[in-house]
MMTF fields as JSON, N, C-alpha, C and O atoms, coordinates in Angstrom:
{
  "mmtfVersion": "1.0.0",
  "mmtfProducer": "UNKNOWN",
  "numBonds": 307,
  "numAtoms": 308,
  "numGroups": 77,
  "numChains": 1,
  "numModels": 1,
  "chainsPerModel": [1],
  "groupsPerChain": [77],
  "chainIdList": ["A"],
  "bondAtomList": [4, 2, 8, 6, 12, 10, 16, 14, 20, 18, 24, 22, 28, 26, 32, 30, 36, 34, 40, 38, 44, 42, 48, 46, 52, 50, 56, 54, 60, 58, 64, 62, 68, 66, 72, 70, 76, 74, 80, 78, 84, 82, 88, 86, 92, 90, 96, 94, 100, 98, 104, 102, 108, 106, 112, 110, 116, 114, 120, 118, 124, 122, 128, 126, 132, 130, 136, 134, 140, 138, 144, 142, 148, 146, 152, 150, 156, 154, 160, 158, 164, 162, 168, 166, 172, 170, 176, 174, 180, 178, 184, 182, 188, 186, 192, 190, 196, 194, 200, 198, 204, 202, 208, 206, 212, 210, 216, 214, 220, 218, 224, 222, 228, 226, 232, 230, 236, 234, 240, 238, 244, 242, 248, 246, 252, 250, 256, 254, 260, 258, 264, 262, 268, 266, 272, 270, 276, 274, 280, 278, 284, 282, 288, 286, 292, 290, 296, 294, 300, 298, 304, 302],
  "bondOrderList": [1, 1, 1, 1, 1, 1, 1, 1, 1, 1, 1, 1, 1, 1, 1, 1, 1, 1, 1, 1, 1, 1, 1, 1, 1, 1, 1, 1, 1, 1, 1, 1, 1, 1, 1, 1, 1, 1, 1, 1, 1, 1, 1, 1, 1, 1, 1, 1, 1, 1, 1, 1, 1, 1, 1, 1, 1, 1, 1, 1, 1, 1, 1, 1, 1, 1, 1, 1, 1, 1, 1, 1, 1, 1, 1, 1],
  "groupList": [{"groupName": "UNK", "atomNameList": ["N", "CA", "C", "O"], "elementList": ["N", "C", "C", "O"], "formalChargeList": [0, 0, 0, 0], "bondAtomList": [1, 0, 2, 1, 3, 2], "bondOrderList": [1, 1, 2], "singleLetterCode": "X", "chemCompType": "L-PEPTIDE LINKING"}],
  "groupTypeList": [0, 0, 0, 0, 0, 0, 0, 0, 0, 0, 0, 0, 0, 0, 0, 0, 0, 0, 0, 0, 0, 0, 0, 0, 0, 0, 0, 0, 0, 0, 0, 0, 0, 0, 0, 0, 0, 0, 0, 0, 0, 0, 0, 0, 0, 0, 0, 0, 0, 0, 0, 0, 0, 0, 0, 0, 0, 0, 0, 0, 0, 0, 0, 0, 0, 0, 0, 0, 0, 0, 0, 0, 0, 0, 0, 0, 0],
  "groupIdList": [1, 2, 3, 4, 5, 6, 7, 8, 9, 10, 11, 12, 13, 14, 15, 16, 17, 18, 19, 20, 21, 22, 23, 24, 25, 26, 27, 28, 29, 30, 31, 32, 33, 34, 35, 36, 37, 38, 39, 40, 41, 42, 43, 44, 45, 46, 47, 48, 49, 50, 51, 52, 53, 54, 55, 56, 57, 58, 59, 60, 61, 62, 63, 64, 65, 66, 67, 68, 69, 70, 71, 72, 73, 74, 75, 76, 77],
  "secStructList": [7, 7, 7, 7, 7, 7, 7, 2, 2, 2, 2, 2, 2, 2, 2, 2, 6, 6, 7, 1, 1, 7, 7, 7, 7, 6, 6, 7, 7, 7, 7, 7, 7, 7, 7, 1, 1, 7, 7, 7, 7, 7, 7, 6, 6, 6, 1, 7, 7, 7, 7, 3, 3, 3, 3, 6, 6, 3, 3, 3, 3, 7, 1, 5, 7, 6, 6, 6, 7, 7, 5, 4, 4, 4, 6, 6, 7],
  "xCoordList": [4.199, 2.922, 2.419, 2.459, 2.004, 1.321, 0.102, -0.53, -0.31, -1.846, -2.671, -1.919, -3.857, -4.54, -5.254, -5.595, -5.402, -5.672, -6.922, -6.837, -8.037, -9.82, -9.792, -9.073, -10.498, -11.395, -11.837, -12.17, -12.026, -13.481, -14.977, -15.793, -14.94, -16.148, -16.407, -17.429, -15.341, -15.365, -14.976, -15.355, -14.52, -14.437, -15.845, -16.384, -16.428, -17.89, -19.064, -19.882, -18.741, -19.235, -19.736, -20.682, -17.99, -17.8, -18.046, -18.186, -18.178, -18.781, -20.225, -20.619, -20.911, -22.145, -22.947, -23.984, -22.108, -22.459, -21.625, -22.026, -21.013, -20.345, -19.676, -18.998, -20.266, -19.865, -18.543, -17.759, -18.042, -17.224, -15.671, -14.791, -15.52, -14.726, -14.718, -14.812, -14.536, -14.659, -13.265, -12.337, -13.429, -12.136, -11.177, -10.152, -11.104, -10.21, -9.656, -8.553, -10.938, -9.475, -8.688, -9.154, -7.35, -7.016, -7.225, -6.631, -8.16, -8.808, -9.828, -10.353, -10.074, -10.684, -9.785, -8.589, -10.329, -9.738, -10.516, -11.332, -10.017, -10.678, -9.922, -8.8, -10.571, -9.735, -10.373, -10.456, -10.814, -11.606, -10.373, -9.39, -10.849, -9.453, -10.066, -10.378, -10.622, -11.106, -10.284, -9.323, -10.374, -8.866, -8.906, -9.784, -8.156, -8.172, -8.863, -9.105, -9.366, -9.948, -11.424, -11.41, -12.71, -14.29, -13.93, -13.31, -14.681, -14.882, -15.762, -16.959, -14.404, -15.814, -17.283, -17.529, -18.304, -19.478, -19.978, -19.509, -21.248, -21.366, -21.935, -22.409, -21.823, -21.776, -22.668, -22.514, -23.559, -24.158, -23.57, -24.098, -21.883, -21.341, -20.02, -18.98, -20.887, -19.703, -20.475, -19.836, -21.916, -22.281, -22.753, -23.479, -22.197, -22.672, -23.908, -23.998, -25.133, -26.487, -27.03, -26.627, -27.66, -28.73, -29.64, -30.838, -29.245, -29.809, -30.968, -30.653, -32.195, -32.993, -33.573, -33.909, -33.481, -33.935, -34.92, -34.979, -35.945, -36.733, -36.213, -35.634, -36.47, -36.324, -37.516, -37.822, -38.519, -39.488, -40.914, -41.447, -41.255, -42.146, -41.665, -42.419, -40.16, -39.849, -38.449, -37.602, -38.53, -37.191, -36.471, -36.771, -35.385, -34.136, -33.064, -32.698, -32.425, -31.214, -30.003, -29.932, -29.139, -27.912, -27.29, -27.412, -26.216, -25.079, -23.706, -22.821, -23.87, -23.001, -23.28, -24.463, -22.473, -23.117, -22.982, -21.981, -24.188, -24.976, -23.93, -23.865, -23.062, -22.21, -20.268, -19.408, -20.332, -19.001, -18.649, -17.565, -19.172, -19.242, -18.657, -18.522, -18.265, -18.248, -19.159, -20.327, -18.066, -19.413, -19.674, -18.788, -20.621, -21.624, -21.073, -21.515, -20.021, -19.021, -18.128, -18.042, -17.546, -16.251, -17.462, -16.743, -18.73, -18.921, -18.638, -18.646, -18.359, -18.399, -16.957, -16.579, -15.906, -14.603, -13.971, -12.821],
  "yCoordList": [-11.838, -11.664, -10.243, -9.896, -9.451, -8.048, -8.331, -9.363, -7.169, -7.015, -7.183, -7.465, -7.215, -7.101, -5.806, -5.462, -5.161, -3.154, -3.418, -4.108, -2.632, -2.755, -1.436, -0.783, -0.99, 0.555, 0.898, -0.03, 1.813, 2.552, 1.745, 1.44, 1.545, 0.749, -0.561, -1.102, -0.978, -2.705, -3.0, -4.112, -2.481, -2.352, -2.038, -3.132, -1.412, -0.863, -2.203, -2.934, -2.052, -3.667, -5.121, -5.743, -4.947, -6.386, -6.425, -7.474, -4.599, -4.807, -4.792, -5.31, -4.305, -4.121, -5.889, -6.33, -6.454, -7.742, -9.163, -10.314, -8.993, -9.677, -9.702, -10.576, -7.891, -7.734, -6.92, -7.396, -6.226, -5.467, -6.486, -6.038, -7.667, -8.502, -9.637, -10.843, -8.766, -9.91, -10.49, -9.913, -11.01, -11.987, -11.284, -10.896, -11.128, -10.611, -12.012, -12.551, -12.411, -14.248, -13.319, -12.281, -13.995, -14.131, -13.818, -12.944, -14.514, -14.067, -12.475, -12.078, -11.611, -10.964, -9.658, -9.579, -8.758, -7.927, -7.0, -7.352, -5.556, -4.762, -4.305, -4.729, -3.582, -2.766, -1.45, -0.904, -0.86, 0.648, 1.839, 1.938, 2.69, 3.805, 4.478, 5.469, 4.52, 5.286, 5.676, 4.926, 6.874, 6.85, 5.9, 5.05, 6.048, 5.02, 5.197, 4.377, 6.552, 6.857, 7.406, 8.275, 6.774, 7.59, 9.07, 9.515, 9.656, 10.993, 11.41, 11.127, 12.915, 13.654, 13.201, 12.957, 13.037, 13.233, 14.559, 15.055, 15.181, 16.503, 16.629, 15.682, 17.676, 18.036, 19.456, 20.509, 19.348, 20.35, 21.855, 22.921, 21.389, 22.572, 23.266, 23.864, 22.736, 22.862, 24.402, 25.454, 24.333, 25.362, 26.413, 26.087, 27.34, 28.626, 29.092, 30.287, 28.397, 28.388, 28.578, 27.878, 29.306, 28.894, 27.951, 28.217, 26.792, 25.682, 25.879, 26.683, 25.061, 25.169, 23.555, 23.088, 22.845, 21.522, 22.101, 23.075, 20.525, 20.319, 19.478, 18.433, 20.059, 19.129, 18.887, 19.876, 17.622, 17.675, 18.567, 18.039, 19.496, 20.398, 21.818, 22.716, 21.901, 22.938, 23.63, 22.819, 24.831, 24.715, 25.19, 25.977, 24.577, 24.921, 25.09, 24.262, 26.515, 27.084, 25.827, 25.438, 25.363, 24.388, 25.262, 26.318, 24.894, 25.686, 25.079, 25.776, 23.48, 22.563, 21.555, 21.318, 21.165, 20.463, 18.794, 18.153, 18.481, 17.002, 16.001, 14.928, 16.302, 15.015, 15.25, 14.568, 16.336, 16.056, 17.058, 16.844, 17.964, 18.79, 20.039, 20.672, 20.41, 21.692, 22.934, 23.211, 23.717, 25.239, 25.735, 25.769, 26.046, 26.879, 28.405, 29.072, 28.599, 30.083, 29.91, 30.633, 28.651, 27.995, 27.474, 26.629, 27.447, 26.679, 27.437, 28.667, 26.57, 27.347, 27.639, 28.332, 27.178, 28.019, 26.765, 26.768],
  "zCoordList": [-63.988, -64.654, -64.399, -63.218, -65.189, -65.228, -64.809, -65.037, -64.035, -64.02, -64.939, -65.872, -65.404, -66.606, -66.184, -65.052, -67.369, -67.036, -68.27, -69.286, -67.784, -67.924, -67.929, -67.172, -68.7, -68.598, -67.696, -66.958, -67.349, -66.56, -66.65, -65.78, -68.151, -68.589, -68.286, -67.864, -68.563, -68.205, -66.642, -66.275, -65.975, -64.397, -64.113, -63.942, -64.02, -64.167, -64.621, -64.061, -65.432, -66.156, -64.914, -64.431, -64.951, -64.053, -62.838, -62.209, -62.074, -61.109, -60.771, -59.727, -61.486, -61.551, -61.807, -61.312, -62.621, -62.625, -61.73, -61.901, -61.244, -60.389, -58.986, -58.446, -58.36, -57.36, -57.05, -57.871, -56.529, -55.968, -56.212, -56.947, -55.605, -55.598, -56.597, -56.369, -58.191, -58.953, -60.012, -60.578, -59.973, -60.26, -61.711, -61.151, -62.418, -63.817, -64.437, -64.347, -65.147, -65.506, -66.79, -67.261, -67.228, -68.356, -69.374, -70.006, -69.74, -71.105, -70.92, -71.961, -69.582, -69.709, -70.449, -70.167, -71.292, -71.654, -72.65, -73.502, -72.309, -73.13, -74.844, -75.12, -75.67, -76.501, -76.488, -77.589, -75.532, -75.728, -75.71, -74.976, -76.826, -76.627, -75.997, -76.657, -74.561, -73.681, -72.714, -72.541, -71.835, -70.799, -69.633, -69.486, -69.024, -67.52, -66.6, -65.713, -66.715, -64.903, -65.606, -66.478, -65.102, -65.681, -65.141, -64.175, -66.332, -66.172, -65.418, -65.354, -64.154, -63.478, -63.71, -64.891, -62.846, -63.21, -62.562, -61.538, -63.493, -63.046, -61.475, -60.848, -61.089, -59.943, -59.472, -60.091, -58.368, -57.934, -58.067, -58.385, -57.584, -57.715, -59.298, -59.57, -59.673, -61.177, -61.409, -61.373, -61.644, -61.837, -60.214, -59.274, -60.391, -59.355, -59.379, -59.099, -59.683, -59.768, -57.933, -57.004, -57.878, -56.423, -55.91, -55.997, -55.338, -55.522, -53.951, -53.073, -53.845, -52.81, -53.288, -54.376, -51.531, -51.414, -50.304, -49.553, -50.737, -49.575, -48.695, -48.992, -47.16, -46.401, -45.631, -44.966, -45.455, -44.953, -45.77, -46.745, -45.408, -46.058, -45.608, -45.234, -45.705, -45.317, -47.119, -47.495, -47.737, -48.88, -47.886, -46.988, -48.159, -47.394, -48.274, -49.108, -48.001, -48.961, -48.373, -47.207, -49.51, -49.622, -49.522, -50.143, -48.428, -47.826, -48.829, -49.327, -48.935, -48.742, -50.468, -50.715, -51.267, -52.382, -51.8, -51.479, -51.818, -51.346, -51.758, -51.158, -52.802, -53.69, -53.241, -52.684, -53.754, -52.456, -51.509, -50.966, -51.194, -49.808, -49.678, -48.631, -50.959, -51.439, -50.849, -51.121, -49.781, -49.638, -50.966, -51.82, -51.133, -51.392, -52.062, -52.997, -51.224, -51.768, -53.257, -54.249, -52.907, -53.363, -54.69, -55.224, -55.487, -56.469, -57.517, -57.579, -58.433, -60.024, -60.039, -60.983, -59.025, -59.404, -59.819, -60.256]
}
């Protein structure tokens, strides 16, 4: 028996409504001509912009991008 293979979307779907550990019966199945894996979502560091957070009541220059930990040197490349 093959796996049964779900979108991005419908994985997404089923977890959002059924939990992390949810079952795939049989009859579940997609037809989206979408690809297999969700697309990148954008990112602090896609663009080489100068970003400044608050921390507390203090702006504090971002060394580091908050989403996946990218210095600060290395953005935009």
């Amino acid at each position: 028996m093959t796996e049964q293979r779900l979108c991005w979307r419908c994985r997404e779907w089923l977890a959002n409504k059924f939990g992390s550990n949810y079952y795939v019966a049989p009859s579940n199945h997609c037809h989206h001509p979408e690809p297999e894996q969700k697309p990148k979502e954008e990112c602090w560091c896609d663009e080489p912009n100068f970003r400044m957070i608050y921390l507390g009541k203090e702006r504090t220059e971002v060394q580091f991008c908050p989403l996946c930990g990218k210095p600060r040197k290395d953005w935009g490349k």
